[in-house]
Residue, then its C-alpha position, 0 to 999 in steps of 0.5 A: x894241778x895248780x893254774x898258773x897266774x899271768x906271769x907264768x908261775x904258779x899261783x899260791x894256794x890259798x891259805x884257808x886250804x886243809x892239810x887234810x885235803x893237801x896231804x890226800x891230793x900230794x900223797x904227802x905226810x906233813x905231821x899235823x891234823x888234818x884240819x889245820x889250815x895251810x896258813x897256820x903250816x906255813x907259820x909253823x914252818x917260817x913261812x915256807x911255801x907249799x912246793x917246799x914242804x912237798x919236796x921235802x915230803x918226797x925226799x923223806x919218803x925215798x929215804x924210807 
Protein backbone atom coordinates (compact mmCIF):
# COMPACT_ATOMS: atom_id res chain seq x y z
CA UNK A 1 0.00 0.00 0.00
CA UNK A 2 1.03 3.23 -0.60
CA UNK A 3 2.28 6.03 2.48
CA UNK A 4 0.53 8.44 3.14
CA UNK A 5 2.52 12.30 3.18
CA UNK A 6 2.14 14.79 5.85
CA UNK A 7 -1.42 16.11 4.98
CA UNK A 8 -2.77 12.77 5.27
CA UNK A 9 -3.35 11.71 1.69
CA UNK A 10 -1.83 9.45 -0.37
CA UNK A 11 1.43 10.32 -2.00
CA UNK A 12 1.68 10.03 -5.95
CA UNK A 13 3.64 7.17 -7.34
CA UNK A 14 6.42 8.39 -8.96
CA UNK A 15 6.06 8.82 -12.59
CA UNK A 16 9.27 6.43 -13.49
CA UNK A 17 6.83 3.49 -12.13
CA UNK A 18 6.14 0.48 -15.02
CA UNK A 19 2.75 -0.37 -15.95
CA UNK A 20 4.16 -3.93 -15.87
CA UNK A 21 4.81 -3.70 -12.08
CA UNK A 22 1.34 -1.68 -11.26
CA UNK A 23 -0.56 -3.94 -13.11
CA UNK A 24 1.17 -7.08 -11.20
CA UNK A 25 0.66 -5.39 -7.74
CA UNK A 26 -3.28 -4.03 -8.67
CA UNK A 27 -4.25 -6.93 -10.34
CA UNK A 28 -5.33 -4.50 -13.15
CA UNK A 29 -5.19 -4.52 -17.21
CA UNK A 30 -4.57 -1.26 -18.41
CA UNK A 31 -3.97 -2.23 -22.21
CA UNK A 32 -0.17 -1.00 -22.53
CA UNK A 33 3.17 -2.72 -22.59
CA UNK A 34 4.15 -3.38 -19.56
CA UNK A 35 7.27 -1.34 -19.97
CA UNK A 36 5.78 1.86 -20.34
CA UNK A 37 6.34 4.04 -17.88
CA UNK A 38 3.52 5.69 -15.50
CA UNK A 39 4.00 9.29 -16.74
CA UNK A 40 3.50 8.33 -20.40
CA UNK A 41 -0.11 6.42 -18.82
CA UNK A 42 -0.92 9.37 -17.50
CA UNK A 43 -0.32 11.65 -20.43
CA UNK A 44 -2.32 9.13 -22.48
CA UNK A 45 -5.08 9.59 -20.33
CA UNK A 46 -5.04 13.45 -19.49
CA UNK A 47 -3.20 13.35 -16.89
CA UNK A 48 -5.59 10.96 -15.04
CA UNK A 49 -3.97 9.96 -11.64
CA UNK A 50 -3.50 6.24 -10.65
CA UNK A 51 -6.35 5.52 -8.32
CA UNK A 52 -8.78 6.57 -11.23
CA UNK A 53 -7.50 4.16 -13.64
CA UNK A 54 -7.49 1.48 -10.81
CA UNK A 55 -11.20 2.01 -10.20
CA UNK A 56 -11.94 1.83 -13.59
CA UNK A 57 -10.14 -1.42 -14.11
CA UNK A 58 -12.32 -2.60 -11.20
CA UNK A 59 -15.57 -1.40 -12.64
CA UNK A 60 -14.47 -3.08 -16.12
CA UNK A 61 -13.66 -6.23 -14.37
CA UNK A 62 -17.09 -6.72 -12.34
CA UNK A 63 -18.96 -6.00 -15.56
CA UNK A 64 -17.15 -9.23 -17.18
Amino acid sequence: MRSRNENGRYRQKRGEAQAGNLEKKYGSDFGVRSDMKLETLRRQTDGESLTPMLKEQHVKNLKE
